[in-house]
C-alpha positions as CSV (number, residue, x, y, z in Angstrom):
1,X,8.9,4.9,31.3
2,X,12.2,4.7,30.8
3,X,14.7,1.5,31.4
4,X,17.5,1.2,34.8
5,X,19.9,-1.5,35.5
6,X,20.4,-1.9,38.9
7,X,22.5,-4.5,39.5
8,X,21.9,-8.2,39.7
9,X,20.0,-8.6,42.6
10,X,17.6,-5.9,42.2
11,X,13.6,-6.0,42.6
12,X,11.4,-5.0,39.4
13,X,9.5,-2.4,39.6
14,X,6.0,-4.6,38.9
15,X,6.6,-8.6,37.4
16,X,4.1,-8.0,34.5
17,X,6.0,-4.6,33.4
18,X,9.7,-6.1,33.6
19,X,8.3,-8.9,31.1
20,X,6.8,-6.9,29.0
21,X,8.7,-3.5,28.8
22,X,12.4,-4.4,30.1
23,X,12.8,-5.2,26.0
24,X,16.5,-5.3,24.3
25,X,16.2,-4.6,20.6
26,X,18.0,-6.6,18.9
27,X,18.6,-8.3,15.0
28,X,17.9,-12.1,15.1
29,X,20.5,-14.6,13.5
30,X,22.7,-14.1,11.0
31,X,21.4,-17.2,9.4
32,X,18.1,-15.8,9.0
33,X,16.8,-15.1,5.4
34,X,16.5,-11.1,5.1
35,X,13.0,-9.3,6.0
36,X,11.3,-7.6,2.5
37,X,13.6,-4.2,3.7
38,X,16.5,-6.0,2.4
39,X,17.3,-6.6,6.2
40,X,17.6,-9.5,8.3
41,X,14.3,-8.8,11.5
42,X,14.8,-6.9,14.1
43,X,13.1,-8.0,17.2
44,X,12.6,-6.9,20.9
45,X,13.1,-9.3,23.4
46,X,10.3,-8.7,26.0
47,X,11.9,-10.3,28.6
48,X,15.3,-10.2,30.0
49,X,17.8,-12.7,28.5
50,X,18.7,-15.6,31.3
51,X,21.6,-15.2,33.3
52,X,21.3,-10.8,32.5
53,X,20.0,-8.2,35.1
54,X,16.7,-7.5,35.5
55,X,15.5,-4.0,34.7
56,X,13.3,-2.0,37.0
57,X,11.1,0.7,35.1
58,X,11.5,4.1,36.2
59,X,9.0,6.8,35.4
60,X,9.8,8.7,32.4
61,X,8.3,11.6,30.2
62,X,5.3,10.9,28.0
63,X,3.1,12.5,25.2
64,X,0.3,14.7,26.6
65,X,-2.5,12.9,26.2
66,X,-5.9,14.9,25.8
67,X,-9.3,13.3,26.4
68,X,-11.7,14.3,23.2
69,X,-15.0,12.2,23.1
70,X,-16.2,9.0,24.8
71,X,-17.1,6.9,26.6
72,X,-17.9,4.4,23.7
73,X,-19.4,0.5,24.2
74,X,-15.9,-1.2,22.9
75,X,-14.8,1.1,20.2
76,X,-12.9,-0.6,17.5
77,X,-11.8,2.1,15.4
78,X,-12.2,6.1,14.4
79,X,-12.0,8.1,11.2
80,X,-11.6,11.9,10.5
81,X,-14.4,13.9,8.4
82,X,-13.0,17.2,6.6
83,X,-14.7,19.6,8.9
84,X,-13.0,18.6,12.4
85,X,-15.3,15.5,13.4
86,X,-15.1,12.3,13.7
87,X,-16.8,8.4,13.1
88,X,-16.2,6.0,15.8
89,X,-17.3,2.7,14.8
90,X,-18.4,0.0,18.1
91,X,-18.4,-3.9,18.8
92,X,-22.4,-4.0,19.0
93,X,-22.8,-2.4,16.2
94,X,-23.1,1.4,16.3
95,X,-21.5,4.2,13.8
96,X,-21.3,7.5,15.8
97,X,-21.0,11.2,14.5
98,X,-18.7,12.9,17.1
99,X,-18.4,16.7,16.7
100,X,-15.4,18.6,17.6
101,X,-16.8,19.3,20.7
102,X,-17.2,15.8,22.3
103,X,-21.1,15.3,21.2
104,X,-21.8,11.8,20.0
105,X,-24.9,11.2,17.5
106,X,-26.1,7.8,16.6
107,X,-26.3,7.6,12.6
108,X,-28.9,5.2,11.2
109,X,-28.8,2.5,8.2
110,X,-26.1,0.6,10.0
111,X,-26.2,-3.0,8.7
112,X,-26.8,-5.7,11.7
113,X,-23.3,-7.0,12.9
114,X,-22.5,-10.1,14.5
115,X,-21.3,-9.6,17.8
116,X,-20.0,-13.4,19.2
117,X,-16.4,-13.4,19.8
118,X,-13.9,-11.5,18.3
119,X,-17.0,-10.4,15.8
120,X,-19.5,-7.2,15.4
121,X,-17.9,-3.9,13.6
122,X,-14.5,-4.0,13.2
123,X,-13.4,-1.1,10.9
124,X,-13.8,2.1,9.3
125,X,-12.7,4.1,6.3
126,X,-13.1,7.7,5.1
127,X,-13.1,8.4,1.4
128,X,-9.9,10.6,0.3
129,X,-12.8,12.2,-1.6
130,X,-15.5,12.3,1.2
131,X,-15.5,16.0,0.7
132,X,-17.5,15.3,-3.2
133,X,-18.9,11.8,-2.4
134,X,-19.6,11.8,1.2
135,X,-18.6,7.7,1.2
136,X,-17.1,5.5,3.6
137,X,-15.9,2.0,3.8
138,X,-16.6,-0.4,6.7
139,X,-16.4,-4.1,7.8
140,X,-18.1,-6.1,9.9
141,X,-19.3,-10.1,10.7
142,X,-21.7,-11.7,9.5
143,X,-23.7,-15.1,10.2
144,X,-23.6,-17.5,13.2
145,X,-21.0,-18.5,15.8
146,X,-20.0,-21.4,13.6
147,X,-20.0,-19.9,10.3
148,X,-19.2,-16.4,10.1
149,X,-17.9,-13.8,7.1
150,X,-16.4,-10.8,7.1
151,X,-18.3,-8.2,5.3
152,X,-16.9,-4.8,3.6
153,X,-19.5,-2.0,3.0
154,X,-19.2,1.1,1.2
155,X,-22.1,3.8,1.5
156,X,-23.0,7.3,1.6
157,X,-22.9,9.3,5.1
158,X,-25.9,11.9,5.0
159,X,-24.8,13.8,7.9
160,X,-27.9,16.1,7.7
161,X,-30.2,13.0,8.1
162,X,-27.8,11.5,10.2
163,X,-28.0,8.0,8.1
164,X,-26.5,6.0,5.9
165,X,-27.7,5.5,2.0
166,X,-26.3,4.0,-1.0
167,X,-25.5,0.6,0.7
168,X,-23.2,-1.8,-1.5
169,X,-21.6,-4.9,-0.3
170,X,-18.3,-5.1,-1.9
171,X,-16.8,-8.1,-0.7
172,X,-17.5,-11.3,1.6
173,X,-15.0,-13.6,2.8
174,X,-15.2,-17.7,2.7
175,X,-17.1,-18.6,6.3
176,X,-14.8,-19.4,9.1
177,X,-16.1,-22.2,11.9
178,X,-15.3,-19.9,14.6
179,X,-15.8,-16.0,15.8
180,X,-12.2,-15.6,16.7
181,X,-9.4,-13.4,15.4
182,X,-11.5,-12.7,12.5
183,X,-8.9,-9.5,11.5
184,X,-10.8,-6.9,9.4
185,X,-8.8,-4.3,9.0
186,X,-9.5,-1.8,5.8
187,X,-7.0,-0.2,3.9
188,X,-7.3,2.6,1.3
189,X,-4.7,3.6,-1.2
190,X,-5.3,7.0,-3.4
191,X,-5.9,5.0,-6.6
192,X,-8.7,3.5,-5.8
193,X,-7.9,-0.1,-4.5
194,X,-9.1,-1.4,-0.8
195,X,-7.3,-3.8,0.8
196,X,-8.4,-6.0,3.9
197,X,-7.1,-8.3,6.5
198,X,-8.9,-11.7,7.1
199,X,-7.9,-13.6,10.3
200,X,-7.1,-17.5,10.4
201,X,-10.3,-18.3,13.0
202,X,-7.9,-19.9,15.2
203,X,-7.4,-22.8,12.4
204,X,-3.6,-22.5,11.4
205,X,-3.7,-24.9,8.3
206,X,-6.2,-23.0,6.2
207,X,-3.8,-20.2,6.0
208,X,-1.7,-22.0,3.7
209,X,-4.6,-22.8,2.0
210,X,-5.7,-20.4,-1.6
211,X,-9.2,-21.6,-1.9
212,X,-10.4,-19.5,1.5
213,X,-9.9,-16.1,2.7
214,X,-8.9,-17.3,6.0
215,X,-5.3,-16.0,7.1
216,X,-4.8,-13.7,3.9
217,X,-4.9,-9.7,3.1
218,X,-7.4,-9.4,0.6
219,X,-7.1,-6.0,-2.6
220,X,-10.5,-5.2,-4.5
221,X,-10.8,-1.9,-5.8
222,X,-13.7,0.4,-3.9
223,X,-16.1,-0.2,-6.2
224,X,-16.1,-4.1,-5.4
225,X,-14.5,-5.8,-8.5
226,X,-11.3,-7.6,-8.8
227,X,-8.1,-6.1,-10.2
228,X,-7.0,-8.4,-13.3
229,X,-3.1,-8.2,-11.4
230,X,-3.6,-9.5,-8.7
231,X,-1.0,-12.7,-8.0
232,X,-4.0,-15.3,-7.8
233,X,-6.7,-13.5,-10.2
234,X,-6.2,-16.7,-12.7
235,X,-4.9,-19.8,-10.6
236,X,-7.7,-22.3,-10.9
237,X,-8.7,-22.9,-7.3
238,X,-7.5,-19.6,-6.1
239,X,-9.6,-17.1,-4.2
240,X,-8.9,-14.4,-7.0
241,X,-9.4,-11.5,-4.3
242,X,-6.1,-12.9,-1.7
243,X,-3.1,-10.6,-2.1
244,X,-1.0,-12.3,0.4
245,X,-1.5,-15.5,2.7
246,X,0.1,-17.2,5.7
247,X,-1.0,-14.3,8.1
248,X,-2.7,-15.9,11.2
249,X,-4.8,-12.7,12.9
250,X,-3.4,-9.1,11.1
251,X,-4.8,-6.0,13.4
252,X,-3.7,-3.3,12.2
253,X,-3.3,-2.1,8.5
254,X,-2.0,0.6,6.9
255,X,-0.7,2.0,3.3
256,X,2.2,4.3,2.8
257,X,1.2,6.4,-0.3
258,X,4.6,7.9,-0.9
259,X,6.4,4.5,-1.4
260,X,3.5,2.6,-2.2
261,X,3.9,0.2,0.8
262,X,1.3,-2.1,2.1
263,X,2.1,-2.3,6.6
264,X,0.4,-4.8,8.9
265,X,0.7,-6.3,12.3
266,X,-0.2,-9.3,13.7
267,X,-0.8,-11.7,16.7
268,X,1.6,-14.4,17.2
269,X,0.6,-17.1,19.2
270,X,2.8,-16.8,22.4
271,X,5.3,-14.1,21.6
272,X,6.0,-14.0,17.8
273,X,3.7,-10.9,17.3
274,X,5.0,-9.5,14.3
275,X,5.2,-6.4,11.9
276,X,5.0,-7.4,8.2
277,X,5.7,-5.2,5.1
278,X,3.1,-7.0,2.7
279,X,4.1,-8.1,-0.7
280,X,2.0,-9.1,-3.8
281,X,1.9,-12.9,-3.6
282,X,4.2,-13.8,-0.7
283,X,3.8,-16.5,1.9
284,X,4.2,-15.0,5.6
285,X,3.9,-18.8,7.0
286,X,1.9,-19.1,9.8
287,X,1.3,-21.9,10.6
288,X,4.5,-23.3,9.4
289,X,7.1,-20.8,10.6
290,X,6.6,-18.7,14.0
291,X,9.2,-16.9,16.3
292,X,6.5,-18.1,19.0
293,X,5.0,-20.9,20.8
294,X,1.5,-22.6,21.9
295,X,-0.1,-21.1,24.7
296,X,0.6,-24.4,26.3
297,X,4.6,-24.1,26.0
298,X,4.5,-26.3,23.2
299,X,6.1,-25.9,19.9
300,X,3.9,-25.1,16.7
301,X,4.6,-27.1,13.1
302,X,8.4,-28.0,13.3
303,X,9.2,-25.4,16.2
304,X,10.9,-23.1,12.8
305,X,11.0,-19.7,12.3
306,X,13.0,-20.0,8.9
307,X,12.1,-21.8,5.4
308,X,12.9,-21.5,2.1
309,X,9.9,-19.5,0.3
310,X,8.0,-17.9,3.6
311,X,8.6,-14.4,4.4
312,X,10.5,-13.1,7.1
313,X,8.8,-10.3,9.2
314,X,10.2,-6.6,9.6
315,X,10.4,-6.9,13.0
316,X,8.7,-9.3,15.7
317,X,8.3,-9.7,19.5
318,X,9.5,-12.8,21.3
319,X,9.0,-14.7,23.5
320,X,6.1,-12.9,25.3
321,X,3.3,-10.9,23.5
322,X,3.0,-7.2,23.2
323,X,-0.8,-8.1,21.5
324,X,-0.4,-5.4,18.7
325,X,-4.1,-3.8,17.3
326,X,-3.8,-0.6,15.2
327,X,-1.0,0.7,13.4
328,X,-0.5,4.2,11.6
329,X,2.6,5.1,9.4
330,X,4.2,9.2,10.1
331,X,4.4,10.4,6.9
332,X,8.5,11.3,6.5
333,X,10.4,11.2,3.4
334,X,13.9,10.5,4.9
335,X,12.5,7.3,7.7
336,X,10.1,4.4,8.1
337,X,8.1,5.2,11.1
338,X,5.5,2.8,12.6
339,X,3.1,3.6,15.0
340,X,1.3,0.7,16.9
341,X,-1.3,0.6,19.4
342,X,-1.2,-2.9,22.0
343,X,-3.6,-4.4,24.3
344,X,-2.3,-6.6,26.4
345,X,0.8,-4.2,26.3
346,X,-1.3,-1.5,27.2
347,X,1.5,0.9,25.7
348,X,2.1,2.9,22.6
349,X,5.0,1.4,20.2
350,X,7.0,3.7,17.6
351,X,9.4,2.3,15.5
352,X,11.7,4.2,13.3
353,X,13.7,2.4,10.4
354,X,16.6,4.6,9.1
355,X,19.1,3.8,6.6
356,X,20.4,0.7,6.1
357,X,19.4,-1.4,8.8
358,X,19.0,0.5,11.7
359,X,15.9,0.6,13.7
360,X,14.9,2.0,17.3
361,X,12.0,1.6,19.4
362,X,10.3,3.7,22.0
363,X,7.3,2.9,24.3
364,X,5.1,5.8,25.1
365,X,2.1,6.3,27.7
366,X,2.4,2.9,29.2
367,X,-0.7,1.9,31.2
368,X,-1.5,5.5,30.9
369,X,-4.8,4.6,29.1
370,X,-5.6,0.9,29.3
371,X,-5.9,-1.4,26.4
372,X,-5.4,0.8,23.3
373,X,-7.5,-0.4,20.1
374,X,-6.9,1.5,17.4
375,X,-4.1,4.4,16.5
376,X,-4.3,7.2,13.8
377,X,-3.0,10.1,12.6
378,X,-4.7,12.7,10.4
379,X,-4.6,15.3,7.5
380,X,-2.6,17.5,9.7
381,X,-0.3,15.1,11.5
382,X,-2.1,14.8,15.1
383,X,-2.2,11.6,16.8
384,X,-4.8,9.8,18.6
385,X,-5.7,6.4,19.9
386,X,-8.7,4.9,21.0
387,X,-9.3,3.0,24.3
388,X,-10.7,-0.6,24.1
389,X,-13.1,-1.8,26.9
390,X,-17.1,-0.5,27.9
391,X,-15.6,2.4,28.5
392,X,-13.6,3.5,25.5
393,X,-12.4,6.9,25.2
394,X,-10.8,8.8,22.1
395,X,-7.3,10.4,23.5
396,X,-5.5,13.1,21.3
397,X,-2.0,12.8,22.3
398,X,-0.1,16.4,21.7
399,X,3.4,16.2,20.9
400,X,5.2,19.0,23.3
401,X,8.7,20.8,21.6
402,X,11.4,18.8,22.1
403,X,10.0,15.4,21.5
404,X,13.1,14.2,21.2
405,X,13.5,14.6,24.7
406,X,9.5,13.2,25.8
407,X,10.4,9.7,24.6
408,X,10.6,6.7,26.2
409,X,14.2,5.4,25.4
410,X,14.8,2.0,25.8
């Protein structure tokens, strides 16, 4: 869809859209401390400034989408096997084989998942090497309602036998007291470290807190040990495995290889969801610095989003939530350029940082598909999302010539 003033006393199109997709891009206050680009963030306001026309959404091109496999019981996330198939990993607790053709087999050895909450299997992750070792990487939770881990796997896919072997657990997070934004988002970098997201439970304060995993990215290397440089290997106290902390619920994760750059998003509160380039041993400070608010309205620590020593996001979304979930990076030498998946946006974000510090947005496919879980791209630069719901479905969205001109501008 694409964005039309129409004066100050026009009618939106739909209430919920205008909030959420009549956004302004925009770089927030000088004063603020610059973002890890070297930038101050960038953020899209997701609802009209007061006192400014309101915006009606007019329909606009989009990417083709293409309907491969499903549907899937609440699929959380997909992978790509060399020979054209795919792994689609759901909530209860399934790993399915889906051929090129659509056909979904059940494959066995799948450990038992907890499924209260935001819980059950979360994440998957193909091998670079899959080809020679057949292995993948997967997390899920573990335990009861009111003490819960996340749990990263690594095993062998027989895809004859249709089952898993060679089972290791590589890593298990401090328990959290409750099943909510638990995170659990796997990435793989091509020497041979894994890193992980680990929500805050809903908690805040143990965020800011070294001795748990709660609200931190986590880096072991992918045979389960922990790397001797990582910030917090040797602080007494310290869980040695955190690479970062201060996150409060990261959904998406992904690793650039050609710049060596660790991307995440995450859930703010109300408004304040936010895109984070993640640094060895920073503070992102949730709970003591947000761009958003309590659910009730209310403001959170000191009502901040600036103090000495936290880190600034890339770029956030304020004041109402776009609820970000998967994220994918293009490769391209020359730009940064994000792809994110939302659910309660229901819409497909790219962001493109070029030099210096410009950055443009565009919304794709909105409420096209529903609540989109997960987004990808693989070996050969196709893109594809994956539905959330009972119903989930796996799209393949083909980019027509001309993108330039099948964009949603905003």
């Amino acid at each position: 869809m694409k964005c039309v003033p129409v004066g100050l006393a026009c009618v939106s199109v739909c209430l919920t859209l205008a909030l959420l997709f009549a956004t302004q891009l925009t770089f927030a206050a000088s004063d603020a401390p610059d973002s890890p680009l070297g930038c101050p963030p960038s953020r899209t306001l997701t609802a009209p400034p007061s006192g400014e026309p309101e915006l009606v959404l007019a329909e606009g091109s989009q990417l083709v989408s293409e309907r491969i496999a499903g549907p899937f019981d609440q699929p959380r996330s997909v992978g790509f096997l060399p020979d054209g198939s795919y792994l689609v990993a759901e909530r209860p607790g399934r790993l399915l084989l889906v051929a090129a053709t659509g056909e979904a087999r059940a494959i066995g050895g799948v450990p038992e998942v907890t499924t209260v909450g935001h819980g059950g299997f979360i994440d998957l992750a193909v091998d670079q090497n899959y080809a020679e070792n057949g292995t993948i990487y997967f997390s899920y939770l573990v335990g009861r309602e009111e003490a819960s881990s996340i749990r990263v796997m690594k095993a062998k896919l027989d895809e004859r036998d249709e089952a898993l072997s060679s089972q290791q657990v590589l890593f298990e997070s401090t328990p959290g007291s409750r099943p909510d934004q638990v995170g659990g988002r796997i990435a793989l970098t091509p020497d041979g470290y894994l890193f992980l997201t680990v929500g805050d439970r809903w908690l805040g304060e143990p965020a800011q807190d070294l001795t748990n995993h709660l609200g931190t990215v986590i880096r072991i290397r992918t045979d389960g040990s922990v790397p001797d440089d990582n910030p917090f290997r040797w602080r007494v106290g310290a869980r040695p495995e955190i690479w970062s902390y201060g996150h409060r619920n990261p959904q998406g994760l992904a690793f650039d290889a050609t710049r060596g750059e660790l991307w995440s998003d995450e859930h703010g509160p109300q408004g304040g969801d936010e895109l984070n380039l993640v640094l060895r041993g920073r503070n992102y400070g949730w709970p003591l610095i947000t761009y958003g608010t309590d659910y009730t309205g209310r403001l959170i620590g000191d009502g901040e989003s600036v103090k000495p020593g936290l880190e600034q996001p890339v770029h956030y979304w304020a004041p109402i939530s776009v609820a970000p979930s998967g994220l994918a990076l293009e490769p391209n030498p020359s730009k940064r350029i994000v792809w994110i998946s939302t659910l309660a946006g229901e819409t497909l974000l790219r962001l493109t940082f070029g030099a210096g510090c410009t950055v443009s947005e565009e919304h794709f496919i909105e409420h096209r598909l529903g609540r989109l879980r997960d987004v990808r791209i693989d070996a050969n630069g196709v893109l594809y999302v994956l539905t959330d719901g009972s119903e989930g479905m796996l799209y393949r969205l083909n980019r027509p010539a001309g993108e330039a001109r099948d964009k949603t501008h905003l």
